[in-house]
C-alpha positions in Angstrom: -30.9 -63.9 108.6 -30.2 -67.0 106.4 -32.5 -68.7 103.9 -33.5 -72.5 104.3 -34.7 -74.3 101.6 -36.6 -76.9 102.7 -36.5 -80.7 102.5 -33.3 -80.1 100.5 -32.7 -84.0 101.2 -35.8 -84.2 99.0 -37.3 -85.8 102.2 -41.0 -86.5 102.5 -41.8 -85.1 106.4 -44.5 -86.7 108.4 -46.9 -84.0 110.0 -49.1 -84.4 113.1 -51.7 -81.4 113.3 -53.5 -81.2 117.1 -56.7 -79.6 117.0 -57.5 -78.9 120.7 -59.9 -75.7 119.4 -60.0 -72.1 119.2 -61.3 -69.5 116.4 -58.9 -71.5 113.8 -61.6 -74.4 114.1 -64.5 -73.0 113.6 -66.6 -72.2 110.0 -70.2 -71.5 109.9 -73.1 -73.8 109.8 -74.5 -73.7 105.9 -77.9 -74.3 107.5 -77.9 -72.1 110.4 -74.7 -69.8 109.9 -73.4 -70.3 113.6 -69.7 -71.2 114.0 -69.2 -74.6 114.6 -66.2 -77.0 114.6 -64.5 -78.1 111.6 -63.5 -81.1 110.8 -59.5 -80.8 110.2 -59.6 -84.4 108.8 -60.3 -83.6 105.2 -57.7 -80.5 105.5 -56.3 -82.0 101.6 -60.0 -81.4 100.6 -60.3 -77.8 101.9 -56.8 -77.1 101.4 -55.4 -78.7 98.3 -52.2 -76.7 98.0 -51.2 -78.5 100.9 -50.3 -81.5 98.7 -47.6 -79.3 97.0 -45.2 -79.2 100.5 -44.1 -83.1 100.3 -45.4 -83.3 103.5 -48.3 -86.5 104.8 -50.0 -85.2 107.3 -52.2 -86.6 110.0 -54.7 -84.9 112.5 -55.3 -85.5 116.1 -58.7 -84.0 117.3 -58.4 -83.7 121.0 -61.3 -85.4 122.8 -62.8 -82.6 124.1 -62.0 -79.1 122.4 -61.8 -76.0 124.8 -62.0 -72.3 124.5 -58.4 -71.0 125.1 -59.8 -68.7 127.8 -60.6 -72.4 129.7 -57.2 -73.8 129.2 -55.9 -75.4 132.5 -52.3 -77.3 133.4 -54.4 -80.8 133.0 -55.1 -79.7 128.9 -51.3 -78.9 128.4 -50.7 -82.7 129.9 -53.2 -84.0 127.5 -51.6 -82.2 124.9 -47.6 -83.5 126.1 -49.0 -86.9 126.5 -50.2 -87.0 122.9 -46.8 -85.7 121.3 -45.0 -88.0 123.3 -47.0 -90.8 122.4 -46.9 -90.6 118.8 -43.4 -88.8 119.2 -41.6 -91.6 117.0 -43.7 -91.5 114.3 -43.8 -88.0 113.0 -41.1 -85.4 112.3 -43.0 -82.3 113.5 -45.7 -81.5 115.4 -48.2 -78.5 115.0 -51.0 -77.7 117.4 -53.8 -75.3 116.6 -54.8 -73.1 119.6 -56.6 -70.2 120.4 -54.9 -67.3 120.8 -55.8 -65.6 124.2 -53.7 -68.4 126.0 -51.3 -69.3 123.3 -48.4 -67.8 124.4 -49.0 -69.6 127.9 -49.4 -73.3 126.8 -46.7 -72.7 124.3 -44.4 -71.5 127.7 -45.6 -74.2 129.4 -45.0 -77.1 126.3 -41.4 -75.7 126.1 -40.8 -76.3 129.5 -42.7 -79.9 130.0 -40.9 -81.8 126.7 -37.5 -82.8 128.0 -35.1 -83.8 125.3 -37.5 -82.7 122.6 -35.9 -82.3 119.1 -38.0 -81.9 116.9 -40.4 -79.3 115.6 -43.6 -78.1 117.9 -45.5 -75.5 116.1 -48.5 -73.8 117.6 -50.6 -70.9 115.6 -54.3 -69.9 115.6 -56.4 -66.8 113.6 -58.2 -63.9 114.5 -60.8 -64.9 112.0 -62.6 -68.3 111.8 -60.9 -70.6 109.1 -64.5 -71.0 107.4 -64.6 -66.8 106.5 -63.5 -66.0 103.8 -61.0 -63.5 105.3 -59.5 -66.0 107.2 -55.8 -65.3 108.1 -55.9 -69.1 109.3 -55.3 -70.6 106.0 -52.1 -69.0 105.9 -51.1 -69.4 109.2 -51.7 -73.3 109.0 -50.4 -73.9 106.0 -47.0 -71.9 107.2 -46.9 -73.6 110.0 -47.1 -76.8 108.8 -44.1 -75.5 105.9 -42.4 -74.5 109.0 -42.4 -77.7 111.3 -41.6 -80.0 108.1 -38.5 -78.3 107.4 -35.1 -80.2 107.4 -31.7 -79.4 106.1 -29.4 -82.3 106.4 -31.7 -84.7 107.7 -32.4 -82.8 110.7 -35.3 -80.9 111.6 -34.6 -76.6 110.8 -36.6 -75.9 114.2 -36.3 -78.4 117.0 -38.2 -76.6 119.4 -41.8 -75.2 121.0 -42.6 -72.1 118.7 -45.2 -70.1 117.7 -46.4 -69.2 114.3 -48.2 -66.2 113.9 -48.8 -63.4 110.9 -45.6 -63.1 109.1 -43.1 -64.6 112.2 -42.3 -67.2 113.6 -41.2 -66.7 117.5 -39.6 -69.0 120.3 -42.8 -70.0 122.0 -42.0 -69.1 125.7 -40.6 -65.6 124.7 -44.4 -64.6 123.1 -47.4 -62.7 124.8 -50.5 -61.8 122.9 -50.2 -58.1 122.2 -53.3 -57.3 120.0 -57.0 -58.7 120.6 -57.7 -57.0 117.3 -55.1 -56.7 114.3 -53.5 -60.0 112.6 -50.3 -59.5 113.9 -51.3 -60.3 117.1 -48.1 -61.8 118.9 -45.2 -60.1 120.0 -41.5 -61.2 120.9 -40.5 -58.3 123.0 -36.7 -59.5 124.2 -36.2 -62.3 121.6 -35.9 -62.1 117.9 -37.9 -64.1 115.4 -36.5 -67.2 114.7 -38.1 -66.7 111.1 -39.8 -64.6 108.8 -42.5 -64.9 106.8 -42.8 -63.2 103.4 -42.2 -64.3 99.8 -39.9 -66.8 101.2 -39.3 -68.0 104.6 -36.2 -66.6 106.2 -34.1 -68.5 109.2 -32.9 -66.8 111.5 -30.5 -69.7 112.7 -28.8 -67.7 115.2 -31.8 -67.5 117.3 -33.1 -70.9 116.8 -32.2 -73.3 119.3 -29.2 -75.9 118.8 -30.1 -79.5 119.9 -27.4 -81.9 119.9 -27.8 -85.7 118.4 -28.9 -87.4 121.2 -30.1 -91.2 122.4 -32.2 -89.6 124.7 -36.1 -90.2 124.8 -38.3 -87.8 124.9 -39.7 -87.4 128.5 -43.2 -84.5 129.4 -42.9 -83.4 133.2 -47.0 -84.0 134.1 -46.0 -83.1 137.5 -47.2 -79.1 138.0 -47.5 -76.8 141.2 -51.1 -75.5 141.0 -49.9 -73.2 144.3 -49.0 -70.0 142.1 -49.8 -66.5 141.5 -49.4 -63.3 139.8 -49.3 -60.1 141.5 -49.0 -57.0 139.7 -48.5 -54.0 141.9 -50.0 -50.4 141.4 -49.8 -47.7 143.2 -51.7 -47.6 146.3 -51.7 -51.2 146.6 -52.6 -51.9 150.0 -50.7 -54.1 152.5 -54.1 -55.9 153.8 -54.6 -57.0 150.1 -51.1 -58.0 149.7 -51.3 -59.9 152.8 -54.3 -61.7 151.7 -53.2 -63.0 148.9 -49.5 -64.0 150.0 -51.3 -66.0 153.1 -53.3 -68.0 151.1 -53.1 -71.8 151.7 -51.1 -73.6 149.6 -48.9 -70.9 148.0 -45.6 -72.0 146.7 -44.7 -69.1 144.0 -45.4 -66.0 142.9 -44.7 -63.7 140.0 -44.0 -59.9 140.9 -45.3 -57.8 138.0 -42.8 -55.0 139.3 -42.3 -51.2 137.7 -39.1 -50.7 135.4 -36.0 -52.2 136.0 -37.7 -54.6 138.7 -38.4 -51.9 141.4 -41.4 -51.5 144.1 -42.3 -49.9 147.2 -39.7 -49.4 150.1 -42.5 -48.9 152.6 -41.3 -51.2 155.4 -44.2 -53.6 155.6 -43.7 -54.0 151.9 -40.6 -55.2 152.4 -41.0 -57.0 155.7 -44.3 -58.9 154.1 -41.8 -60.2 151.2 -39.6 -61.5 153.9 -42.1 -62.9 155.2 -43.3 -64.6 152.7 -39.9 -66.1 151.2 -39.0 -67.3 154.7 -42.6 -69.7 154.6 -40.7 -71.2 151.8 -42.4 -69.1 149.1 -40.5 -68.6 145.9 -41.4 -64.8 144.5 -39.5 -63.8 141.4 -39.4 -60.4 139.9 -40.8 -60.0 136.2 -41.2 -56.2 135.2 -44.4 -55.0 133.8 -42.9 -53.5 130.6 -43.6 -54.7 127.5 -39.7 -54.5 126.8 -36.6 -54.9 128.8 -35.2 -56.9 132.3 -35.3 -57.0 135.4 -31.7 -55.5 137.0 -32.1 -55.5 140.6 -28.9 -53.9 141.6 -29.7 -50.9 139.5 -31.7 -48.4 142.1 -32.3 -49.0 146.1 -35.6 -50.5 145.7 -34.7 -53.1 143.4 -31.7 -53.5 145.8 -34.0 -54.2 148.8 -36.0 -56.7 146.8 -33.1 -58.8 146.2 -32.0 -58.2 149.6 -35.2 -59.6 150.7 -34.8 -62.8 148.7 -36.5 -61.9 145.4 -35.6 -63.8 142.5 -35.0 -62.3 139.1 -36.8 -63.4 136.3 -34.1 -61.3 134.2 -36.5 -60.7 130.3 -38.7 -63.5 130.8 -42.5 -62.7 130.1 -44.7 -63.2 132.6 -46.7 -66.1 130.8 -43.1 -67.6 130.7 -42.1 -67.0 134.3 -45.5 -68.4 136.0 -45.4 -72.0 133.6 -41.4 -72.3 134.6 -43.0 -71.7 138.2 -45.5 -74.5 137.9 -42.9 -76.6 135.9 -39.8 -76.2 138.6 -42.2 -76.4 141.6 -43.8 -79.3 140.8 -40.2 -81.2 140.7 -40.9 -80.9 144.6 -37.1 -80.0 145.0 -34.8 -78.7 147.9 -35.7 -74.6 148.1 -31.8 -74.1 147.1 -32.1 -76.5 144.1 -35.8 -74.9 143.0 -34.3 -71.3 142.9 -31.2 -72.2 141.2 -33.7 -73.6 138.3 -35.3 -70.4 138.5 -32.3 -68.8 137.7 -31.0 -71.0 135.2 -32.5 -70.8 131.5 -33.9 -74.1 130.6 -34.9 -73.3 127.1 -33.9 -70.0 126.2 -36.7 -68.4 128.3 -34.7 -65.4 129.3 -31.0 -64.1 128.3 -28.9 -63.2 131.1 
């Protein structure tokens, strides 16, 4: 781990902070005590320390804020189309989110900003920013510490991440692991790319390396709708299977598999994957373990999988391997060309 002090250049970043909702943005009514929105447009008022980074900030309210649990593929457009618009005009960007679909529409951003290189920060709280216990104020204001960062005139983290507690993670190797405790996201097979404690501390190893480049940023808007998850159990029948591999429209699935990447070897199992791949389905193989990857040629059943025409998704999360699903697909490429996407890490979703 390496230190980085900020703004060493002395440089004065330019901030844009997108509210699109979540607990973050919410404080209680003084007259009736229900949560209700705050207004992050006097955030120098409620938070005056934040005058002390060298930072200007500027605030983008999304027109309509949404519970995280309602997030859809159209909100994470809105919310590309709004960093690419203003995408000259700021150094960083930081987006306040709630947390229960963070780690999804942070997977997703990564994916959708081509050619970005600069800083995209998301964070949230467990606790509303209004109590007094808030661990949003120190989320924010790290997050915004964070994205403003330069050494050498070029931004310290020029990529999706997430900001949560006392790390900062590559966004699209996250998942929410805690509905309770402040440290509520985990980075299973990635390390942090920071850490948060008296000091922030770089891990510049992990961080991503962008080159100079000409290149304008460009958001993919474009995203297959026709995907799924299945998780298998045991007993998992092969009428339920069935049903939801025939369903119209169905381009890709995610296989929440056990271990290494292994399932069944019942025949029809294995004959209904055939199947399925041969109607020009793409299925790829993410384990269900919180740690670890996918090695298919490990044991028999993994074997058979590949066999079949499974993919490997390798360590990619789930949340990870569904938005590159939606993101790939919706490139409407040649079947050869889609899967060797799949297989390809785009921006450091998996390590082969």
């Amino acid at each position: 781990m390496e230190q980085i002090v900020r703004n060493v250049d002395n440089y004065r970043s330019s901030i844009l902070l997108i509210y699109t909702g979540g607990t973050i943005g919410m404080r209680p009514d003084e007259k009736t005590g229900a949560l209700v929105p705050f207004d992050f447009s006097g955030i120098y008022d409620e938070f005056p320390s934040l005058r002390r980074l060298n930072v200007d900030i500027d605030v983008h309210t999304m027109p309509k804020l949404i519970d995280s649990s309602n997030v859809k593929p159209s909100d994470w457009c809105a919310i590309a189309e709004v960093i690419r618009d203003n995408y000259e005009r700021y150094d960083g960007f930081v987006i306040l989110h709630g947390t229960d679909t963070m780690s999804y529409t942070a997977s997703a951003l990564s994916f959708m900003l081509e050619n970005l290189a600069k800083p995209v920060i998301f964070t949230g709280s467990q606790i509303p920013i209004g109590v007094l216990r808030t661990d949003g104020r120190e989320n924010l204001i790290t997050a915004i510490e964070v994205a403003a960062a330069r050494v050498d005139g070029r931004p310290v983290v020029p990529e999706v991440a997430l900001l949560f507690h006392s790390r900062l993670c590559r966004g699209n190797r996250t998942r929410k692991s805690s509905a309770e405790e402040l440290d509520a996201f985990s980075s299973p097979n990635y390390p942090p790319l920071a850490e948060v404690g008296v000091k922030i501390t770089y891990n510049t190893a992990a961080i991503a390396h962008v080159e100079p480049s000409n290149e304008p940023l460009r958001i993919a808007t474009m995203l297959s709708e026709g995907v799924a998850i299945i998780k298998l159990f045991p007993g998992i029948s092969e009428h339920t299977l069935r049903a939801i591999l025939s369903v119209e429209g169905l381009r890709g699935v995610v296989l929440e598999t056990y271990g290494a990447g292994n399932a069944p070897t019942s025949g029809w199992f294995l004959q209904l994957m055939r199947e399925t791949i041969q109607r020009g389905v793409l299925v790829l193989n993410v384990t269900q373990c919180d740690n670890g990857s996918v090695e298919m040629h490990l044991y028999e059943t993994g074997q058979r999988l590949h066999s079949a025409g499974v993919v490997s998704a390798y360590d990619m999360t789930s949340e990870a391997a569904i938005t590159k699903l939606m993101y790939v697909l919706g490139q409407n490429l040649p079947w050869e060309q889609s899967v060797e996407l799949i297989q390809r890490p785009l921006r450091g979703e998996f390590t082969l």
